[in-house]
RODO-2510 file (C-alpha; in nm, 4 decimals, decimal comma):
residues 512
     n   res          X          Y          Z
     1     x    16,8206    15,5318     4,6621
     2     x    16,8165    15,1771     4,6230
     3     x    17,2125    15,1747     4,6472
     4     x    17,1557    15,2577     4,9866
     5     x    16,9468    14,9356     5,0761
     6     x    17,0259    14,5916     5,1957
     7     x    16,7899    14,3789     5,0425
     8     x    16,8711    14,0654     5,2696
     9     x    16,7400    14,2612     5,5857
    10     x    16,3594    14,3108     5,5044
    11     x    16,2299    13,9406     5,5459
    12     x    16,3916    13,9095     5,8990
    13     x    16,2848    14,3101     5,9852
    14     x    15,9224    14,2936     5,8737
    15     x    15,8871    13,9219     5,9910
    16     x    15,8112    13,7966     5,6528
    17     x    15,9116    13,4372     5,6798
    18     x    15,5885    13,2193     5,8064
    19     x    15,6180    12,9324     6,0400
    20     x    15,5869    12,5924     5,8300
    21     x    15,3042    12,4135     5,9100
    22     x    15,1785    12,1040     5,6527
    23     x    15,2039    12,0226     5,2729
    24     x    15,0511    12,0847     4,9932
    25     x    15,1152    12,1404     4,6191
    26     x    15,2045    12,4474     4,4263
    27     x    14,9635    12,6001     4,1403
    28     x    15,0524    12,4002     3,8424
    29     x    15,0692    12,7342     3,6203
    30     x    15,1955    13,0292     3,7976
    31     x    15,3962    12,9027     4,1247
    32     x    15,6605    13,1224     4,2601
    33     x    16,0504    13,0917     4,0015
    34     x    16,3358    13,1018     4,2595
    35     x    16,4235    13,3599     4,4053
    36     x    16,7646    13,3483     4,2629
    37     x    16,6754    13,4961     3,9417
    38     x    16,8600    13,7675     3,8306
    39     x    16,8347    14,1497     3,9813
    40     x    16,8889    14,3366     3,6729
    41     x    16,5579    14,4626     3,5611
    42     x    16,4462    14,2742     3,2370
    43     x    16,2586    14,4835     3,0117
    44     x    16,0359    14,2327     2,8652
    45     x    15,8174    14,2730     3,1766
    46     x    15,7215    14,6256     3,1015
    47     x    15,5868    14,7489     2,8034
    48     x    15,8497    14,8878     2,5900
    49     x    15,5939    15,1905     2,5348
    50     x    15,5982    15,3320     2,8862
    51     x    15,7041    15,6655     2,8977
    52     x    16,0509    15,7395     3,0594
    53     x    15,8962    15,9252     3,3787
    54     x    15,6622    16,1659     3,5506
    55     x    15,5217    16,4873     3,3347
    56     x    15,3330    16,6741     3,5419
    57     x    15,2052    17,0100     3,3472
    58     x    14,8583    17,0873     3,5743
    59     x    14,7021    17,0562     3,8802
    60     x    14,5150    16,7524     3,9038
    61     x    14,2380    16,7235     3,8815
    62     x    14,3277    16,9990     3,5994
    63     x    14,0978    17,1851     3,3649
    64     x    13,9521    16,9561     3,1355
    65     x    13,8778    16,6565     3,4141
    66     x    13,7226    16,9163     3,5793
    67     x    13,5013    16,9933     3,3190
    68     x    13,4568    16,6286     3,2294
    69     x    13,2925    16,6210     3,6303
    70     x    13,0783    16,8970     3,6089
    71     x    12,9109    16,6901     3,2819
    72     x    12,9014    16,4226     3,4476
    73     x    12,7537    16,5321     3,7881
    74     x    12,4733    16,6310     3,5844
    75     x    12,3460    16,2571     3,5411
    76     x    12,5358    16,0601     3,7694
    77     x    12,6684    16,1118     4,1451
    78     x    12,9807    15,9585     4,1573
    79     x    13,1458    16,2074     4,4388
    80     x    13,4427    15,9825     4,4509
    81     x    13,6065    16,0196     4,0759
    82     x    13,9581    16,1586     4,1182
    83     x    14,0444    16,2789     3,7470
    84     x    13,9469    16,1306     3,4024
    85     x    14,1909    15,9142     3,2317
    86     x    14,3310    15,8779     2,8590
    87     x    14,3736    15,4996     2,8464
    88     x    14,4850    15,5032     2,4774
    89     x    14,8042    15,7201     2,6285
    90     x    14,8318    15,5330     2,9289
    91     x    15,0980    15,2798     2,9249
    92     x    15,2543    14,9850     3,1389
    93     x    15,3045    15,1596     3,4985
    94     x    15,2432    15,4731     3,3838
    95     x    14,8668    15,6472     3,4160
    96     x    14,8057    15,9735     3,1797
    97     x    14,5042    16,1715     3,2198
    98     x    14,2836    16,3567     3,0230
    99     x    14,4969    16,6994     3,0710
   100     x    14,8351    16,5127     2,9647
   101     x    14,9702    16,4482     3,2801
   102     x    15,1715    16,1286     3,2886
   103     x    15,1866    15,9428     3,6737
   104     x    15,3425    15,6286     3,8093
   105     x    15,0303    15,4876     3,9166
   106     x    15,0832    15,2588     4,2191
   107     x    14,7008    15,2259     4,2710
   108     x    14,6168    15,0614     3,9339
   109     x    14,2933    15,1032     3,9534
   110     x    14,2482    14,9926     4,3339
   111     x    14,4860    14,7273     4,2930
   112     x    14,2844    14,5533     3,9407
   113     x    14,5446    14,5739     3,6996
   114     x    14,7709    14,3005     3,6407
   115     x    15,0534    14,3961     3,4143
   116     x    14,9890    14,7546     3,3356
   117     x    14,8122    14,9697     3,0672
   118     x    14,8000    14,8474     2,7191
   119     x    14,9999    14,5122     2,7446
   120     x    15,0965    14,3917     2,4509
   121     x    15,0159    14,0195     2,4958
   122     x    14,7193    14,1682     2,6418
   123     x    14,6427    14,3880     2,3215
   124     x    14,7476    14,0312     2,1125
   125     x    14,4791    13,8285     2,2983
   126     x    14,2036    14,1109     2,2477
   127     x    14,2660    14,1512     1,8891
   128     x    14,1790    13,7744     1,8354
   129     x    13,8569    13,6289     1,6493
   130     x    13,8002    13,4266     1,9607
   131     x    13,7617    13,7743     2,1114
   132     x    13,5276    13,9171     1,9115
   133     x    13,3065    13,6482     1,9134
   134     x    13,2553    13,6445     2,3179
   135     x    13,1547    14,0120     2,3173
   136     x    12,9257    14,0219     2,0373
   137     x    12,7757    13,6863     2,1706
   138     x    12,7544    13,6869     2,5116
   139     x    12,6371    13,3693     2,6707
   140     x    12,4038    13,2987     2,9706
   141     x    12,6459    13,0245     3,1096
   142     x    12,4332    12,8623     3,3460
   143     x    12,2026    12,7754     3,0733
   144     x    12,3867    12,7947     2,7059
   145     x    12,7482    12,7850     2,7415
   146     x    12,9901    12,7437     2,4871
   147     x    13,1601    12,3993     2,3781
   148     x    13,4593    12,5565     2,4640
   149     x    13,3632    12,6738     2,7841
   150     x    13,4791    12,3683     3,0220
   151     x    13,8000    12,3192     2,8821
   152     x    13,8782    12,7414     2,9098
   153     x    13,7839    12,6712     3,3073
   154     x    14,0001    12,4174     3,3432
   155     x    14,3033    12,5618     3,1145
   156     x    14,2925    12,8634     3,2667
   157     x    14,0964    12,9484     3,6093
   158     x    14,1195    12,5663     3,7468
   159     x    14,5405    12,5916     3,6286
   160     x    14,6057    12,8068     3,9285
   161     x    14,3526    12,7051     4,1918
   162     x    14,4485    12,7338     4,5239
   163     x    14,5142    12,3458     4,6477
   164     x    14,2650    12,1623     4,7587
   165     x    13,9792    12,3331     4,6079
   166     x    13,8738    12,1316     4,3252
   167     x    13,5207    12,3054     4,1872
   168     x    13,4932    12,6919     4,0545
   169     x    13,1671    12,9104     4,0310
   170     x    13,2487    13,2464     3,8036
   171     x    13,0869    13,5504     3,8777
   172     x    13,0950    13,9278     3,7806
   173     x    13,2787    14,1203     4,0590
   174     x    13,4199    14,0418     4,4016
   175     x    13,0712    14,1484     4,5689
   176     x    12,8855    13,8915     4,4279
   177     x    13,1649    13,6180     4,5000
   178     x    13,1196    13,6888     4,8222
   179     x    12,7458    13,7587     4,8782
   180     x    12,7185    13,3819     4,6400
   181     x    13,0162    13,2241     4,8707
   182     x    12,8220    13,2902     5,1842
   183     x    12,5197    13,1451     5,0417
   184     x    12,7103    12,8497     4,9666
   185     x    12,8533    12,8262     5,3757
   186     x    12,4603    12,8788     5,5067
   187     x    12,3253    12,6172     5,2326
   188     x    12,5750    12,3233     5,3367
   189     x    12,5225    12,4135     5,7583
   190     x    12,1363    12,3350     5,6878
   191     x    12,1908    12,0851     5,4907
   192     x    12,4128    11,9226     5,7978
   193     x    12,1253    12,0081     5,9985
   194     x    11,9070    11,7892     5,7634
   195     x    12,1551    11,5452     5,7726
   196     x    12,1026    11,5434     5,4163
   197     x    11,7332    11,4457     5,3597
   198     x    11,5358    11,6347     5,1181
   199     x    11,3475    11,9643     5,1792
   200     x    10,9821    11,9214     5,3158
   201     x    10,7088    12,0784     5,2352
   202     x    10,6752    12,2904     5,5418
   203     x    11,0204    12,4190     5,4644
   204     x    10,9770    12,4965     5,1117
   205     x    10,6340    12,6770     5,1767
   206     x    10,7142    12,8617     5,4917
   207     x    11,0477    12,9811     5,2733
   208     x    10,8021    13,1553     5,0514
   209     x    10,7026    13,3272     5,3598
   210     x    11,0134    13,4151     5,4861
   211     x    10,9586    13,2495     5,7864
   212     x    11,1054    12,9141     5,9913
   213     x    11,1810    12,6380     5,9360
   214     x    11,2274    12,7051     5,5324
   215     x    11,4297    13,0588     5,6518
   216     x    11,6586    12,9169     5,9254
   217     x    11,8443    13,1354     6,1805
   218     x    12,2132    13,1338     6,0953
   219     x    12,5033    13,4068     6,0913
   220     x    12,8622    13,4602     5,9602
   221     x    13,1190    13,6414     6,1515
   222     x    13,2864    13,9104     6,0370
   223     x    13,5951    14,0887     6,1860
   224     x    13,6231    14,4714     6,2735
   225     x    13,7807    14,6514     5,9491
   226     x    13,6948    14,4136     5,6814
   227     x    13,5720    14,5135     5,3384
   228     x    13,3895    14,2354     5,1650
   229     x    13,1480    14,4474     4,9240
   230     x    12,8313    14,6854     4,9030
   231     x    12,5431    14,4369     4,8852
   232     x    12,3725    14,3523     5,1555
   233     x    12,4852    14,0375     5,2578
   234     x    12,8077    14,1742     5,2103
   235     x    12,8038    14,5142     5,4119
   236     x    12,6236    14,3058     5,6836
   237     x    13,0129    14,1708     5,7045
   238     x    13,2168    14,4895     5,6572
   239     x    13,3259    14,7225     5,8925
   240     x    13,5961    14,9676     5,7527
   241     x    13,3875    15,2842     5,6971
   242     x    13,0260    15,4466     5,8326
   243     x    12,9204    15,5645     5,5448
   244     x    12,9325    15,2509     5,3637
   245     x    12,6957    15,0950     5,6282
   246     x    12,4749    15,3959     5,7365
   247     x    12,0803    15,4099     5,6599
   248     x    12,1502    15,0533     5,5330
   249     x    11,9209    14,8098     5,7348
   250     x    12,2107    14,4933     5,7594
   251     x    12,1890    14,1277     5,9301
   252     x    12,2819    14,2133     6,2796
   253     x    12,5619    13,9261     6,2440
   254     x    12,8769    13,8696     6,4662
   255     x    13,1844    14,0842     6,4724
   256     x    13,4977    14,0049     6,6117
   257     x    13,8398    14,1137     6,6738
   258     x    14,1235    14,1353     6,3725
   259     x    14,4692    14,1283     6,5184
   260     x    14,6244    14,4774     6,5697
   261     x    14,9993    14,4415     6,6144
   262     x    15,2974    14,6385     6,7260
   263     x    15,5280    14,6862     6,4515
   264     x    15,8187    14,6599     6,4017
   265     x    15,7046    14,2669     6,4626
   266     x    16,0945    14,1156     6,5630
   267     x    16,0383    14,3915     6,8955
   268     x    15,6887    14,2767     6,9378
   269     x    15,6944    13,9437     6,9451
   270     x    15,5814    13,8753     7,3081
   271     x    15,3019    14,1324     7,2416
   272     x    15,1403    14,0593     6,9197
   273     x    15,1487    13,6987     6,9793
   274     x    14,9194    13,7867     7,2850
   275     x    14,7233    13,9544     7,0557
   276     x    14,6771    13,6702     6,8452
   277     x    14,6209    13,4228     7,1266
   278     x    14,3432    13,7112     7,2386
   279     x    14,1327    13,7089     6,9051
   280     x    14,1580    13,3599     6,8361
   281     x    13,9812    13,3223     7,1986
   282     x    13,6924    13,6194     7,0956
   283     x    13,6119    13,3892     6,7857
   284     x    13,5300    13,0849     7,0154
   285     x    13,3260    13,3110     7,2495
   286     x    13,1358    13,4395     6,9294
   287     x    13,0723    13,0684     6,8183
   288     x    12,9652    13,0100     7,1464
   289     x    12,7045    13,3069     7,1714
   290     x    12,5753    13,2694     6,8873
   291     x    12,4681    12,8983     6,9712
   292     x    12,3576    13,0452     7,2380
   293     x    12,1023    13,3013     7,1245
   294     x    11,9540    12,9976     6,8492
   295     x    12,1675    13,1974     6,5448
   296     x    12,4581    12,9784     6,4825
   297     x    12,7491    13,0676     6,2787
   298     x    12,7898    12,8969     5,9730
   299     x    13,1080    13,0291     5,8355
   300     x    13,3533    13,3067     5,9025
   301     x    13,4806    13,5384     5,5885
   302     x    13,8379    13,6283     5,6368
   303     x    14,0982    13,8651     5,3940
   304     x    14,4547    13,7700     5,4025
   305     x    14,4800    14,1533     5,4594
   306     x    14,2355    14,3732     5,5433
   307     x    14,2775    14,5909     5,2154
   308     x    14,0033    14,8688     5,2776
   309     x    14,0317    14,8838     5,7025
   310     x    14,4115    15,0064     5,7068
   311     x    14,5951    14,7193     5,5174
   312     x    14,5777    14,4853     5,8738
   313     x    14,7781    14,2139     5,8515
   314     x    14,7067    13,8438     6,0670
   315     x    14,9896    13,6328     6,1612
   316     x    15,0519    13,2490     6,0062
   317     x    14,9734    13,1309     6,3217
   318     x    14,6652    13,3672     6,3775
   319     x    14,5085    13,1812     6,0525
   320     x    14,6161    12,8391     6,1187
   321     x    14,4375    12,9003     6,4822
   322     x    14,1351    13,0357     6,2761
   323     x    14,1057    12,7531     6,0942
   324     x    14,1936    12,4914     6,4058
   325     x    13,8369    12,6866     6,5117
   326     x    13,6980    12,6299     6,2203
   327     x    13,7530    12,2388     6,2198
   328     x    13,6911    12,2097     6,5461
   329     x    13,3349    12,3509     6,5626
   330     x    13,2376    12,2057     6,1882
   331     x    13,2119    12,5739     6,0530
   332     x    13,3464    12,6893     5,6932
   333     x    13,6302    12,9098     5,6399
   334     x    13,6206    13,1551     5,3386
   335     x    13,9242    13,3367     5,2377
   336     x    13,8217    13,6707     5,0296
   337     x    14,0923    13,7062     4,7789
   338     x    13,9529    13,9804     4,5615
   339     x    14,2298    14,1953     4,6508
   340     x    14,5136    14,0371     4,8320
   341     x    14,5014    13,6948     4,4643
   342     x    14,6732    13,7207     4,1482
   343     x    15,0206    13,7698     4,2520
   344     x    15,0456    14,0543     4,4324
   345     x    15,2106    13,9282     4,7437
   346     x    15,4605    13,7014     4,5467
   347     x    15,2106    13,4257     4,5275
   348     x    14,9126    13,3617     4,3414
   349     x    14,7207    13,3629     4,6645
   350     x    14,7955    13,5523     4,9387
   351     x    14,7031    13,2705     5,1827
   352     x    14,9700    13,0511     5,0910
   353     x    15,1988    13,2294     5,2852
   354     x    15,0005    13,1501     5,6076
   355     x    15,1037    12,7442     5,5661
   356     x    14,7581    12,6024     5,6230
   357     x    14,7493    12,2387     5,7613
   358     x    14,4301    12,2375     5,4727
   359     x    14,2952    12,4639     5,1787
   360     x    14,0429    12,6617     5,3235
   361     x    13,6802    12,5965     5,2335
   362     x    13,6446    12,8956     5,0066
   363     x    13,8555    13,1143     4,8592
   364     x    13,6750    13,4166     4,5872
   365     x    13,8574    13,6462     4,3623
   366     x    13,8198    13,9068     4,1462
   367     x    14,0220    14,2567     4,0489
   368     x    14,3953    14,1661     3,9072
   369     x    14,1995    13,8133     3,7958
   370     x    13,9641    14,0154     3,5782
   371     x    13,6780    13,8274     3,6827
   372     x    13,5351    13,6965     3,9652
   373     x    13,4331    13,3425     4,0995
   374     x    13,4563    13,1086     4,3954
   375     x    13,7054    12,8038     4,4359
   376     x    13,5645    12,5970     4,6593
   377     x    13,5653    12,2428     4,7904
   378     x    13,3888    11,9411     4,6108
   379     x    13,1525    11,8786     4,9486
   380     x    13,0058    12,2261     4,9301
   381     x    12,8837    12,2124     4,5683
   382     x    12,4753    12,2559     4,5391
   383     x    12,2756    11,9741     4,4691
   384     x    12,0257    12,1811     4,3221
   385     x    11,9972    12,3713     4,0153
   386     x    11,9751    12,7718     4,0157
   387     x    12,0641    12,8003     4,3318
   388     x    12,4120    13,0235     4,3024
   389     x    12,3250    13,1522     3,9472
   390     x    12,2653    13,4603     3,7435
   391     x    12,1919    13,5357     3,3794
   392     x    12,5710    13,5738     3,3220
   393     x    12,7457    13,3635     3,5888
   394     x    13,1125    13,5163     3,4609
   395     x    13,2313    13,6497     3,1068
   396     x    13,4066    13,4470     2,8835
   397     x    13,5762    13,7024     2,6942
   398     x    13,7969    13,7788     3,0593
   399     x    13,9163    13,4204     3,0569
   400     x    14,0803    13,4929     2,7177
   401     x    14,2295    13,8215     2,8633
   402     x    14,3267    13,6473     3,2359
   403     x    14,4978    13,3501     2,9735
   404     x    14,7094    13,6004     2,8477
   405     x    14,8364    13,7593     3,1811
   406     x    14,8728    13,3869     3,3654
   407     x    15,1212    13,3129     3,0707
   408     x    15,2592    13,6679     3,0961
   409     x    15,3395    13,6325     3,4648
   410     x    15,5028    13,2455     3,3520
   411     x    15,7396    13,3165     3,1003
   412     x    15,8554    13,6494     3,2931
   413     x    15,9398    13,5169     3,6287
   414     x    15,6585    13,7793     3,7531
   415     x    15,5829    13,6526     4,1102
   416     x    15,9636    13,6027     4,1635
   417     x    16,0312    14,0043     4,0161
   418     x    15,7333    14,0753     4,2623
   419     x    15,9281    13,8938     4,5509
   420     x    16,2475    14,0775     4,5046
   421     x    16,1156    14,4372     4,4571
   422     x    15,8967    14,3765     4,7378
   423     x    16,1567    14,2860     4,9222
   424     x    16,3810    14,6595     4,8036
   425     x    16,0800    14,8023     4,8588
   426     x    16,0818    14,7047     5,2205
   427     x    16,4079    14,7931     5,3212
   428     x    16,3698    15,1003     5,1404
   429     x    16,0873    15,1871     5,3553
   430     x    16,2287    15,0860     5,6762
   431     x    16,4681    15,3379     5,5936
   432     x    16,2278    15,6170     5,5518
   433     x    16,0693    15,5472     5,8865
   434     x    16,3378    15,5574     6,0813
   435     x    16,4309    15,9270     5,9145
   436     x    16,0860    16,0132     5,8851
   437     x    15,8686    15,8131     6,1930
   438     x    15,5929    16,0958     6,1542
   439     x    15,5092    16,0486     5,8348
   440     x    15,6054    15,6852     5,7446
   441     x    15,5475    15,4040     6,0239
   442     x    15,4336    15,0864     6,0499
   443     x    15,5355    14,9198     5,7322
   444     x    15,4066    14,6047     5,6320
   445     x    15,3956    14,3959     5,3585
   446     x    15,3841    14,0594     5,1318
   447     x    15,5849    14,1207     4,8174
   448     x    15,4975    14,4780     4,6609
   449     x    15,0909    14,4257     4,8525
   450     x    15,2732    14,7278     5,1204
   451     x    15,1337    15,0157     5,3324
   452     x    15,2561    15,2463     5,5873
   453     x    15,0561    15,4695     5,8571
   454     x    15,0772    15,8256     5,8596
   455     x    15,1030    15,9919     6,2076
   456     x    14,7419    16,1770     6,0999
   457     x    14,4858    16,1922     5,8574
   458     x    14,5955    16,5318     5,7652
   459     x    14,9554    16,4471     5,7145
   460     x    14,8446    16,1178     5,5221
   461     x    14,6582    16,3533     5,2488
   462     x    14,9127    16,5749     5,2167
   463     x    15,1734    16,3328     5,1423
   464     x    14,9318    16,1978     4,8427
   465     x    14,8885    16,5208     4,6958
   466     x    15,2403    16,6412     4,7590
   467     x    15,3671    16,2661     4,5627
   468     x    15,0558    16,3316     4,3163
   469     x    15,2183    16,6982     4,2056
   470     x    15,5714    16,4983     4,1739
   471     x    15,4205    16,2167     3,9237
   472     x    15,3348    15,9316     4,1941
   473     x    15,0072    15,8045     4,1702
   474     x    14,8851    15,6301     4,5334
   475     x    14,6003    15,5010     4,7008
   476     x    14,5192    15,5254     5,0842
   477     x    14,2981    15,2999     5,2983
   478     x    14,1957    15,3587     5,6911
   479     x    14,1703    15,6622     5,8672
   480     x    14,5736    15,7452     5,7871
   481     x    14,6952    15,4960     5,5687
   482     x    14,8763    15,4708     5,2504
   483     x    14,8896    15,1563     5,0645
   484     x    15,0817    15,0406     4,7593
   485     x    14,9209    14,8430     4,4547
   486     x    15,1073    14,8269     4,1880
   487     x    15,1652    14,5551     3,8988
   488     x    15,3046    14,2532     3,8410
   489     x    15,5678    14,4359     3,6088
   490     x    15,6859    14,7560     3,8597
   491     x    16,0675    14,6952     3,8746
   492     x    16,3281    14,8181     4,0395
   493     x    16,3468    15,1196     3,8290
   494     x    15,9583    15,2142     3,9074
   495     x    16,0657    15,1495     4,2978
   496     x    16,4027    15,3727     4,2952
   497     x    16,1490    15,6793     4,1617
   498     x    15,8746    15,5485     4,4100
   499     x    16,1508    15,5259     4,7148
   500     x    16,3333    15,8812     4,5597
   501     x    16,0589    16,0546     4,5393
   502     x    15,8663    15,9886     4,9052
   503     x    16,1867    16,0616     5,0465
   504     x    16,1712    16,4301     4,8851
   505     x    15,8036    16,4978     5,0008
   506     x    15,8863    16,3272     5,3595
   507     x    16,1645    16,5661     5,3725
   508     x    15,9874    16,8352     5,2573
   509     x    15,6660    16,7740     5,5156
   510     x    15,8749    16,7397     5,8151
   511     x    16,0947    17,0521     5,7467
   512     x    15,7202    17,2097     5,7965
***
């Protein structure tokens, strides 16, 4: 299928290229090869193990996942598992499950694996005494870190920090990067407030109280289909789904408006730029509210792309504007990464595509970086101890493992293989929308980060399970979305049976 695409048409169609807007250098580590590379797809990127397609020999879930749910629904509820996996068969782009069935998994584990099952360099960096040592010995790093522990930050995590953002906090997931990253917005807006002076003791005894001045009014706004985790701080600033928000008593913070645009963007350009001019003015109206009322906002949390609402995309200009805002009215921007960073896009963080005059205030990560943490700038760093801390603070032994993929994605050209099959796998799209505008429409994407609407929920599920019984492993997001997350290593050969194979079950839906 991929004879049939042009694969100069896709940046221009799916308005790809971003308006330049300031400098600022490239990660030292990991920035972007050019794009001249070659096409042909090299095998070093894959493992050499992957299996040479799809087997599918049983429903799935089949029997014995089945079974392996029934045991555990006896001591856990976890109503979401899908099927059990057998990650010693699993290999690169290629997901096997307990009943042998062997899928192109374009999920990868909602978008948290970087270079596919059993990697070899990553097999070679866990079989090290260095390894062994971390697990058996794990450290409370905010107390008792190891000697070795600064230079690993700075070798590995501070090698591909976003620019401008010269300090890093590491934490366990992408919820607590977030719920810690907001802490770190309200603690610097008091602080202003202060204008720097000291706590009193009114503040820090009526804080044990839970009461003002030590517990100051403040909020962070949020936008309508965000996903930023399933604490509370965090839900109080998510807004894809009911049920993760329902029964749960939250902050009562702001919400405003995520773009929405008309796609295909090159015959909505009047339009959607309207759009963008109309929630860049519902932010200041927020910000002005909320001064208002005596509940200031102290930051606003942002994704690149709203992963878990429908795979929403804002404009360059839509950020730049949000940050303009952001300047303007002293308020922190923080950029959640946990999805959108590590290279899925064809950069190491999404945001760079968006050409921001500065780095935003905070960025977090997690998922394809294998731990999580905050970059942040130097200005916002607490000036007193235990105050963004937990027994753990981060996991050494997933520096050693996130080493391994950084030089991985290096020495194979991975963000410029990531750029060029996105870019096939956008014009390969385009094509099945325009044959198929029922069941694929709306694509959008940065490198192989993609997703396409479904004309219902109905027709959305079926597609997934028709794809699952051909071998194709996806994800959805939304109320009709399908999304793409695959590795840094899916090639062209993984697309053609991606592309060859949606075409068959789109052709087979709409005959219905």
């Amino acid at each position: 299928m991929l004879k049939q695409i042009r694969r100069n048409d896709c940046r221009k169609l799916f308005g790809l290229a971003t308006t330049a807007r300031g400098g600022g250098r490239q990660n030292s580590r990991c920035q972007p090869q050019s794009t001249a590379a070659k096409v042909s797809v090299d095998n070093n990127n894959c493992n050499n193990n992957e299996p040479p397609g799809p087997n599918v020999i049983t429903p799935i879930p089949g029997p014995q996942s089945q079974q392996l749910m029934k045991e555990l629904g006896e001591i856990q509820s976890m109503k979401t598992i899908q099927f059990f996996v057998d990650y010693e068969k699993s290999q690169g782009n290629y997901i096997v499950d307990v009943d042998g069935n062997t899928m192109l998994d374009v999920f990868t584990q909602i978008s948290s694996v970087p270079l596919g099952y059993n990697h070899p360099a990553l097999l070679d960096a866990v079989s090290r005494t260095e390894m062994a040592t971390s697990l058996v010995n794990r450290p409370a790093l905010g107390v008792f870190p190891g000697a070795k522990w600064s230079n690993n930050l700075k070798d590995v995590l501070m090698s591909i920090a976003p620019p401008g953002l010269d300090n890093i906090i590491t934490m366990m997931c992408g919820t607590c990067s977030n719920e810690n990253a907001m802490k770190l917005m309200f603690m610097k807006y008091a602080e202003n407030l202060r204008e720097g002076r000291d706590f009193t003791k009114e503040e820090l005894d009526s804080a044990m109280r839970g009461e003002m001045p030590g517990i100051p009014k403040m909020s962070i706004l949020s936008f309508h289909g965000s996903f930023h985790g399933r604490s509370i701080g965090c839900l109080s600033v998510t807004h894809s789904k009911a049920i993760h928000l329902v029964d749960i008593p939250l902050m009562g913070w702001p919400v405003s408006d995520f773009p929405r645009y008309k796609y295909p963007l090159q015959d909505n350009v009047r339009e959607n730029t309207a759009e963008d001019e109309r929630c860049l003015a519902l932010v200041e109206e927020k910000i002005h509210n909320q001064l208002k009322e005596n509940c200031p906002i102290a930051g606003i949390i942002v994704e690149p792309v709203q992963a878990e609402g429908g795979d929403h995309h804002g404009s360059a200009a839509w950020f730049q504007g949000l940050q303009d805002i952001c300047k303007k009215h002293n308020i922190r921007l923080l950029i959640d990464e946990v999805q959108t960073g590590g290279g899925a896009t064809g950069a190491m963080w999404c945001h760079e595509h968006y050409n921001l005059t500065d780095a935003p205030d905070l960025v977090t990560f997690s998922k394809k970086m294998l731990t999580g943490g905050i970059y942040h700038k130097t200005d916002l760093r607490p000036e007193q101890g235990a105050r963004v801390f937990n027994t753990w603070v981060g996991e050494p032994s997933k520096l050693i493992i996130l080493d391994a993929v950084l030089k991985t994605i290096q020495r194979d050209s991975l963000l410029s293989q990531v750029t060029r099959v996105g870019d096939l796998m956008s014009a390969g799209m385009l094509d099945l929308c325009n044959k198929y505008p029922n069941i694929f429409a709306n694509y959008r994407s940065k490198g192989t980060f993609g997703a396409f609407d479904c004309a219902s929920p109905e027709i959305r599920d079926k597609l997934i399970g028709e794809m699952r019984k051909q071998g194709v492993h996806l994800g959805v997001c939304g109320e009709s979305t399908v999304r793409f997350r695959p590795t840094l290593t899916f090639n062209e050969n993984h697309l053609d049976l991606l592309l060859t194979n949606l075409n068959t079950v789109g052709q087979r839906i709409d005959a219905v």
